[in-house]
Residue frames as a rotation matrix with the C-alpha (Angstrom) as fourth column:
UNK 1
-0.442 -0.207 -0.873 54.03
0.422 0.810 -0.406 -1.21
0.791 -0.548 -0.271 -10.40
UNK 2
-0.974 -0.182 -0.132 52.85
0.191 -0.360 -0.913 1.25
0.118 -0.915 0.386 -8.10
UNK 3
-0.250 0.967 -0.051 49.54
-0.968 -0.249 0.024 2.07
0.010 0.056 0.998 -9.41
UNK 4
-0.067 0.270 -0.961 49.09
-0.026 0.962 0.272 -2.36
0.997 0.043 -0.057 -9.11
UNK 5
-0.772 0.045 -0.634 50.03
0.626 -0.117 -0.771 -2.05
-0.109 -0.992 0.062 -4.98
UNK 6
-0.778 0.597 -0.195 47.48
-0.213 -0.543 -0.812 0.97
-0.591 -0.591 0.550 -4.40
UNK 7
0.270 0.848 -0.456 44.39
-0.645 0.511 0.568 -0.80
0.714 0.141 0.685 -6.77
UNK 8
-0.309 -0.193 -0.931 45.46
0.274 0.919 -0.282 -4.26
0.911 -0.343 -0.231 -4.56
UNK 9
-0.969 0.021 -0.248 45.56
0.178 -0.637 -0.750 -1.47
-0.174 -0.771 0.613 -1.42
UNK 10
-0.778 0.621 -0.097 42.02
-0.621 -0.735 0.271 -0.17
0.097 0.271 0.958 -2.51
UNK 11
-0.044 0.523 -0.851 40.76
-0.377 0.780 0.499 -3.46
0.925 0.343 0.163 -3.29
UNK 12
-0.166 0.700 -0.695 41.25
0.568 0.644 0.513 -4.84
0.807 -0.309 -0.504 0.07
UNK 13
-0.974 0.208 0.095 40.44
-0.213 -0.676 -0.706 -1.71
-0.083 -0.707 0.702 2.15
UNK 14
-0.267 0.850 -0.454 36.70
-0.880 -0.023 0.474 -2.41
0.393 0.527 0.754 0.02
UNK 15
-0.209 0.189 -0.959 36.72
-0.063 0.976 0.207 -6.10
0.976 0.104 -0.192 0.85
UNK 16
-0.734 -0.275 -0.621 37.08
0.557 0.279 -0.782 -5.16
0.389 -0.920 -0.052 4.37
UNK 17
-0.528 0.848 0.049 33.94
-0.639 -0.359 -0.680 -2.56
-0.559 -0.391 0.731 4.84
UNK 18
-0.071 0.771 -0.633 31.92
-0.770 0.361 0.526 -5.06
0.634 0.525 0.568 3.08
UNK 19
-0.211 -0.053 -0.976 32.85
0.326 0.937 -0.122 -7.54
0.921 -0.344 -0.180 5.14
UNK 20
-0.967 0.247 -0.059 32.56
-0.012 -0.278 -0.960 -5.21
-0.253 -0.928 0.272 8.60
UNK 21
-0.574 0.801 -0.172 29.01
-0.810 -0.586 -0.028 -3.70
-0.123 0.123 0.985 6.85
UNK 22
-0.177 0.249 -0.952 27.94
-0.147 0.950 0.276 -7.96
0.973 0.189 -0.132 6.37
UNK 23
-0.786 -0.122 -0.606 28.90
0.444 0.571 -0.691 -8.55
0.431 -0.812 -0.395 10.07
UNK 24
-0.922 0.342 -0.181 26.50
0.035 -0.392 -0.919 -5.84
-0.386 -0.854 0.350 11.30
UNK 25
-0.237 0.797 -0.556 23.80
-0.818 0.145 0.556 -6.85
0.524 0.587 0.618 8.81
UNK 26
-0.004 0.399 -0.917 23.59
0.119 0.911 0.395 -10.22
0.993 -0.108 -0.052 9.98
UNK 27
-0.884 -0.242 -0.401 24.15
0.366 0.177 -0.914 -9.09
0.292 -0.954 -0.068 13.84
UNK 28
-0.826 0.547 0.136 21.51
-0.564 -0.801 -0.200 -6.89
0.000 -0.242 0.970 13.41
UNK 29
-0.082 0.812 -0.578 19.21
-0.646 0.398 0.651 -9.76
0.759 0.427 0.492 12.32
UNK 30
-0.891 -0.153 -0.427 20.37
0.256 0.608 -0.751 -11.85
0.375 -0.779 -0.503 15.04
UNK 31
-0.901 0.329 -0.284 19.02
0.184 -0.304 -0.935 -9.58
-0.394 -0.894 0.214 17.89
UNK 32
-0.193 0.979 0.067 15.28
-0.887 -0.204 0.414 -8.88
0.419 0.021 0.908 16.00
UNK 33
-0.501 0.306 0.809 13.24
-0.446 0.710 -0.545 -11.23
-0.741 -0.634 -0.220 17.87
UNK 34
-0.885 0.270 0.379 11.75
0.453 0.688 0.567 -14.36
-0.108 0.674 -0.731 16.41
UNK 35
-0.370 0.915 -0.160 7.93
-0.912 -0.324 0.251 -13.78
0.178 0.239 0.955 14.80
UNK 36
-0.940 0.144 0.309 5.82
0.250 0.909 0.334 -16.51
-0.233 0.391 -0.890 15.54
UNK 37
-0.537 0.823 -0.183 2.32
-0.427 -0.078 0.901 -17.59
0.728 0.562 0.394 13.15
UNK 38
-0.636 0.734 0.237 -0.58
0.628 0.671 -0.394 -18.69
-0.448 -0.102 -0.888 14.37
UNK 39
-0.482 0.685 0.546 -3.68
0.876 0.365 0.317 -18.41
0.018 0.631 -0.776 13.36
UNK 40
0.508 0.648 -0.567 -5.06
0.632 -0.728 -0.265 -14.87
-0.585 -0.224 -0.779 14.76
UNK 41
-0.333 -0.797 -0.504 -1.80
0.130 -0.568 0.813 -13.39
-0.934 0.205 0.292 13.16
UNK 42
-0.781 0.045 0.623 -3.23
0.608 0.289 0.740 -14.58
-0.147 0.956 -0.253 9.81
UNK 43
0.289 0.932 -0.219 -6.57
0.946 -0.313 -0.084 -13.12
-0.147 -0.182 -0.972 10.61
UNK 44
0.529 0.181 -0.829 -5.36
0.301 -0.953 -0.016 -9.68
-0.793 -0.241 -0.559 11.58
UNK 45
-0.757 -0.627 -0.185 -2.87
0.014 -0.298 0.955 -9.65
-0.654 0.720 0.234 8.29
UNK 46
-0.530 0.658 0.535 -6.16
0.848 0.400 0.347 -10.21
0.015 0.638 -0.770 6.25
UNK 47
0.341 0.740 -0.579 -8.13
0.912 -0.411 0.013 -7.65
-0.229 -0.533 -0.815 7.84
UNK 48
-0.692 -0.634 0.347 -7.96
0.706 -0.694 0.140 -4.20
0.151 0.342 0.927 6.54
UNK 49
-0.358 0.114 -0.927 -8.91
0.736 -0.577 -0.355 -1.08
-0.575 -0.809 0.123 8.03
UNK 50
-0.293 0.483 0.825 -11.67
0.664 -0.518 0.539 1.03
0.688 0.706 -0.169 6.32
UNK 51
-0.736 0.050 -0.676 -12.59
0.495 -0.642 -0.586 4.35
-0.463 -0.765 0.447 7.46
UNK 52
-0.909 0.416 -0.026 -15.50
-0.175 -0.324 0.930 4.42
0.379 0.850 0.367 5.01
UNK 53
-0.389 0.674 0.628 -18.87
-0.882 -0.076 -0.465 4.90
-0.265 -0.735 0.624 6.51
UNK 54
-0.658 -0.222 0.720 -20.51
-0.247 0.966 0.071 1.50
-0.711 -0.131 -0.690 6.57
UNK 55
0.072 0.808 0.585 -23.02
0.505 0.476 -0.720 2.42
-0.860 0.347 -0.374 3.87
UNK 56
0.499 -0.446 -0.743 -20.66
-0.839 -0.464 -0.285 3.56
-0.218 0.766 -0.605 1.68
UNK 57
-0.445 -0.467 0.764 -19.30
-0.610 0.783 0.123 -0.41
-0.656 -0.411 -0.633 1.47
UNK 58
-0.606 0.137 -0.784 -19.45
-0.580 0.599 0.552 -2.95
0.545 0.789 -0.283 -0.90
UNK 59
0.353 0.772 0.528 -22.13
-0.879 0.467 -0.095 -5.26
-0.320 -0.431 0.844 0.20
UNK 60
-0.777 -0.529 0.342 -20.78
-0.410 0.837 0.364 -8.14
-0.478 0.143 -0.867 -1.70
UNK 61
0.027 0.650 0.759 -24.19
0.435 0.676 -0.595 -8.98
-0.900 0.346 -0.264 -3.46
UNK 62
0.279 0.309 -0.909 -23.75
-0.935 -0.130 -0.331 -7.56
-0.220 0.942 0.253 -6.94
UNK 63
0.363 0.085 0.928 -24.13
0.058 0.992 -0.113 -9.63
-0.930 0.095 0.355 -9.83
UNK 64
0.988 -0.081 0.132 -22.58
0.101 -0.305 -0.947 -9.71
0.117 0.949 -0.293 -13.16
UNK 65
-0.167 -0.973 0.158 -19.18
0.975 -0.138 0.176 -8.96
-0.150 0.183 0.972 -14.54
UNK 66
0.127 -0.170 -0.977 -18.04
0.127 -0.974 0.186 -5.31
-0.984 -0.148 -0.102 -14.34
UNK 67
0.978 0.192 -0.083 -18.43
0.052 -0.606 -0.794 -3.42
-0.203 0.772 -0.602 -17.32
UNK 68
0.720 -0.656 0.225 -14.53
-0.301 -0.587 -0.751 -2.41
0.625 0.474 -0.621 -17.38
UNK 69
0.441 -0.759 -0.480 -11.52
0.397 0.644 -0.654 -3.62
0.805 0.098 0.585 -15.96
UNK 70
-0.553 -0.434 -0.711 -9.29
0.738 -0.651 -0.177 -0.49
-0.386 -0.623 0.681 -14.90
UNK 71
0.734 0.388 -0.557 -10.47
0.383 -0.914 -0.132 2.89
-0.561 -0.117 -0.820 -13.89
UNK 72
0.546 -0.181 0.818 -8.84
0.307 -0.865 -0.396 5.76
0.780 0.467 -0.417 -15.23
UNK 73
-0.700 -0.261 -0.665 -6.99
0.695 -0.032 -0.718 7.71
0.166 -0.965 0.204 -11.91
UNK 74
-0.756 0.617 0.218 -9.74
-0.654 -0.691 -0.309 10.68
-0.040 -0.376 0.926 -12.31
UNK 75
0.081 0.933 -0.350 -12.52
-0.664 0.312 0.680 8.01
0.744 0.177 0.645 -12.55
UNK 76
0.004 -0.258 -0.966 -11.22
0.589 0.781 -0.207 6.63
0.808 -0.568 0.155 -9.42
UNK 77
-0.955 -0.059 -0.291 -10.85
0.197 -0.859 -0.472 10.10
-0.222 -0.508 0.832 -7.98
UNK 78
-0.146 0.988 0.054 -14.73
-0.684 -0.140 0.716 10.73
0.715 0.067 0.696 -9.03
UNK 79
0.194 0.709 -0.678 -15.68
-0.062 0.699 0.713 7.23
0.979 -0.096 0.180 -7.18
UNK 80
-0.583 -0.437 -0.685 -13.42
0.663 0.231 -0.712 7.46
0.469 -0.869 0.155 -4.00
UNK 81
-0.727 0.517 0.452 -15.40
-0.553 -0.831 0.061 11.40
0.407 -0.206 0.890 -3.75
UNK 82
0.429 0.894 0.131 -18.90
-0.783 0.296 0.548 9.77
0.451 -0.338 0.826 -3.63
UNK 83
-0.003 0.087 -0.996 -17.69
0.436 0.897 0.077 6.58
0.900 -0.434 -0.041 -1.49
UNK 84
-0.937 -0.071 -0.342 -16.92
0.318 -0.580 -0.750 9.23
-0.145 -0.811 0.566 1.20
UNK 85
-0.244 0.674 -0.697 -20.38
0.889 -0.131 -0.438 10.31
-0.387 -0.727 -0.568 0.97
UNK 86
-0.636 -0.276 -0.721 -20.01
0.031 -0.943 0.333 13.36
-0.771 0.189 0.608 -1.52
UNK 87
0.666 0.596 0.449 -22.47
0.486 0.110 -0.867 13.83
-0.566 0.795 -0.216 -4.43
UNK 88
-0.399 -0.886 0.236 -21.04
0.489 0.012 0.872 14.30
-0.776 0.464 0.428 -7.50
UNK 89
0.689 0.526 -0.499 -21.61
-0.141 -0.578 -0.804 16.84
-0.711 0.625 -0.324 -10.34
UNK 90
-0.179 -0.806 0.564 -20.20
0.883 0.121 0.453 16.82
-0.434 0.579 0.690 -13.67
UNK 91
0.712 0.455 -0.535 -19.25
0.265 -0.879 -0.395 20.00
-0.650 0.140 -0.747 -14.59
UNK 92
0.773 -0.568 0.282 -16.76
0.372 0.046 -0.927 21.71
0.513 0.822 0.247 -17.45
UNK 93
-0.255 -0.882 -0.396 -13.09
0.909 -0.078 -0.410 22.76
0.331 -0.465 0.821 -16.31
UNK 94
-0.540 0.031 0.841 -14.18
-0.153 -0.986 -0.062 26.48
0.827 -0.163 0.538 -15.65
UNK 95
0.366 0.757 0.541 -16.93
-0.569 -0.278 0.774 25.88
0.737 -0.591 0.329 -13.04
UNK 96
0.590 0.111 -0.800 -15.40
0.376 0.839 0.394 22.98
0.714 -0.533 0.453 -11.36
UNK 97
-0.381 -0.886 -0.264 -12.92
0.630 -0.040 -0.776 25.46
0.676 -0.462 0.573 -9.82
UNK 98
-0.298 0.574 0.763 -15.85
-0.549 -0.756 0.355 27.57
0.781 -0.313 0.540 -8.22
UNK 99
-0.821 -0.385 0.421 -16.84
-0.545 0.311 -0.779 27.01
0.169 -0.869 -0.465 -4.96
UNK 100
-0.692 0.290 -0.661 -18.91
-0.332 0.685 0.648 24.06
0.641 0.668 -0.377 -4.75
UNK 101
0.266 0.843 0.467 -22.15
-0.589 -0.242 0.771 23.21
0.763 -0.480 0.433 -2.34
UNK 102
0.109 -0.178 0.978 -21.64
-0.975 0.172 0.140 21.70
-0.193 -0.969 -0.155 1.05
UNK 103
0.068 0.464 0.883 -20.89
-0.284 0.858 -0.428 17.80
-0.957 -0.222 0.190 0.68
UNK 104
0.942 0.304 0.145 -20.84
0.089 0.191 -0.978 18.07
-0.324 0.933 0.153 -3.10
UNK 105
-0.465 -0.881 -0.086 -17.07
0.014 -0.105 0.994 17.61
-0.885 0.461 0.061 -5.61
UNK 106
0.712 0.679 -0.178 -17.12
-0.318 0.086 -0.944 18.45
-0.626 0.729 0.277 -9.08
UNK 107
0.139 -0.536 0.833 -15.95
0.047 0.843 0.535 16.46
-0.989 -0.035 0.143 -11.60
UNK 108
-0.829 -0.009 -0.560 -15.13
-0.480 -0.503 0.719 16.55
-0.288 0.864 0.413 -15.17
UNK 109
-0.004 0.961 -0.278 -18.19
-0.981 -0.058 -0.186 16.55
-0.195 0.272 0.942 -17.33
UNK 110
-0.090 -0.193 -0.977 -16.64
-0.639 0.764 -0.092 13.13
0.764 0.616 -0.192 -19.72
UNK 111
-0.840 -0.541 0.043 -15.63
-0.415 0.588 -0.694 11.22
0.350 -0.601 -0.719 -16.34
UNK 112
-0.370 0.760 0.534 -19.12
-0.174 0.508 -0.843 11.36
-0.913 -0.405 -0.056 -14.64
UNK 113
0.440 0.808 -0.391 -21.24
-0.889 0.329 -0.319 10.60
-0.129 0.488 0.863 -17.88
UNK 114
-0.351 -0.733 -0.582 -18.67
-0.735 0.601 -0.314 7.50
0.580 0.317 -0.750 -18.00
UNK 115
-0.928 -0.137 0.347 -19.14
-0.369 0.207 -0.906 6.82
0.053 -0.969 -0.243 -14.55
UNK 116
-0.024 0.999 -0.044 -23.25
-0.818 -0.045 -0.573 7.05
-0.574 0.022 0.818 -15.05
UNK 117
0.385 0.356 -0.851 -23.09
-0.921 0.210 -0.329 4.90
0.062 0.911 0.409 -18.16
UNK 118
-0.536 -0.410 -0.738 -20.95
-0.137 0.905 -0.403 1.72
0.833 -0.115 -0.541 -16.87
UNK 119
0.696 0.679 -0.233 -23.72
0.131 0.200 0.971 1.89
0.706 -0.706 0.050 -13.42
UNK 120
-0.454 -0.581 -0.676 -21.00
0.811 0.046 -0.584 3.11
0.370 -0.813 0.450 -11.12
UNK 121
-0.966 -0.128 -0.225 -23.08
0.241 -0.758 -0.606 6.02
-0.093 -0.640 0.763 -10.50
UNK 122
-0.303 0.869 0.390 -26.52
0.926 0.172 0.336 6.66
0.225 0.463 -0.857 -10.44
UNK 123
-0.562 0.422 0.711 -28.31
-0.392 -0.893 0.220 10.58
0.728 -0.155 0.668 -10.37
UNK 124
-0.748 0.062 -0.661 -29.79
0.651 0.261 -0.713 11.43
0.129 -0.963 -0.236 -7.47
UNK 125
0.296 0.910 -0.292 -33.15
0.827 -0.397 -0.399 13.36
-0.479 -0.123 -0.869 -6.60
UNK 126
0.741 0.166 -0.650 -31.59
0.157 -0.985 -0.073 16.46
-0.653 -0.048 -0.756 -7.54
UNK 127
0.905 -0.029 -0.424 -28.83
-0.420 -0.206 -0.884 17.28
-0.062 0.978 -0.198 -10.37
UNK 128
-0.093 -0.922 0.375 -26.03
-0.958 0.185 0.218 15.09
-0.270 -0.339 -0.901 -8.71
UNK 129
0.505 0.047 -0.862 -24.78
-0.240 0.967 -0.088 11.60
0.829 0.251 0.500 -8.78
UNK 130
0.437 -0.284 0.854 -24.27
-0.874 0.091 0.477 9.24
-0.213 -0.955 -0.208 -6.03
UNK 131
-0.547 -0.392 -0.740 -22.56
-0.733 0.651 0.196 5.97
0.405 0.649 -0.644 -6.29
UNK 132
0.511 0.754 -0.413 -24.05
-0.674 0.649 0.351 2.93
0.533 0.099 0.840 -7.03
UNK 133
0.844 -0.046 0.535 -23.49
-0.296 0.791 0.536 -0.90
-0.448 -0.610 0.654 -5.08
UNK 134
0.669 -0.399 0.627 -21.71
0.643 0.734 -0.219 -1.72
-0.373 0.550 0.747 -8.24
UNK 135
0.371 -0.695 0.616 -19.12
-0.084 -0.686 -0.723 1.27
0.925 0.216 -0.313 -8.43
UNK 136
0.479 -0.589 0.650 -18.21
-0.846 -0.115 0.520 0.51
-0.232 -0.800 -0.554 -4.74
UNK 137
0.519 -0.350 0.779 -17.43
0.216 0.936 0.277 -3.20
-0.827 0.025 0.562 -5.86
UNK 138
0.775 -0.477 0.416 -15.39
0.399 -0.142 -0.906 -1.60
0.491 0.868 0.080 -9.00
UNK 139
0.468 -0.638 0.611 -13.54
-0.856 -0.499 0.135 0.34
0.218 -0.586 -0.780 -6.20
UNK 140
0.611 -0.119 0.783 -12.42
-0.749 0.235 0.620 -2.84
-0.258 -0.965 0.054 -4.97
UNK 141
0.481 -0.453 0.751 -11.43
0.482 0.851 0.205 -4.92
-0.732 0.263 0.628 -7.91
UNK 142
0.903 0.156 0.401 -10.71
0.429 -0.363 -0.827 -2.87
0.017 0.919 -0.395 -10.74
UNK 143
0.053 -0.993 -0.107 -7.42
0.971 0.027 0.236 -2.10
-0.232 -0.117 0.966 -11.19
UNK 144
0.840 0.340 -0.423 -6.30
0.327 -0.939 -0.107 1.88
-0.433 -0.048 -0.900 -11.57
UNK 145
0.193 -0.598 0.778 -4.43
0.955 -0.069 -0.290 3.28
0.227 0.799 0.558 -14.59
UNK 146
0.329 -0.582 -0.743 -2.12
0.343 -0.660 0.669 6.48
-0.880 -0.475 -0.017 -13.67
């Protein structure tokens, strides 16, 4: 009988900080000021904030369906490198930890010949790769497998 009173006792000691911990939920919502929409609000929720140089940007004129869905996360880490403006080398795990020319990331060897071979990257005058129109527009749709 006694252990029924102190569950009953327990029970509504609970009912009552749920109910205090309700009252200051909903007071709390009270006092946030309203939000109104209009139309610039939409605008500036659209708008997203790149800090990529402007010719490192998708133009928006490729043509064609992408070659591949989702990246990889290190073929995404290869493409984000060269959107910033980095040439890219593909080198084997030993060298890539060596220090690496001004401007320049290395990458694994598999990732950039990937990268080269779907046209997200294209070689450059010298023994790098830079990225192509159509690897910045893979940056943008292409989902990214972790």
């Amino acid at each position: 009988m006694e252990l029924v009173i102190a569950l009953i006792v327990l029970l509504t000691v609970l009912a009552g900080f749920g109910a205090y911990l309700l009252t200051r939920r909903k007071a709390r919502s009270m006092a946030a000021p309203a939000t109104v929409l209009d139309s610039s609000a939409e605008e500036d929720s659209t708008y997203r904030v790149s800090y990529v140089p402007p010719e490192f940007q998708w133009s928006g004129h490729v043509s064609g369906t992408l070659p591949i869905k989702i990246l990889t996360y290190k073929q995404y880490e290869c493409l984000e490198d060269a959107r910033y403006g980095f040439r890219i080398l593909g080198l084997a795990p030993s060298e890539r930890k060596l220090p690496q020319p001004h401007k320049t990331r290395a990458h694994g060897i598999k990732t950039v010949a990937s990268l080269a071979r779907h046209g997200f990257l294209d070689g450059d005058d010298e023994v790098g790769y830079v990225i192509t129109d159509h690897g910045l527009n893979a940056l943008e749709v292409c989902s990214v497998r972790y």
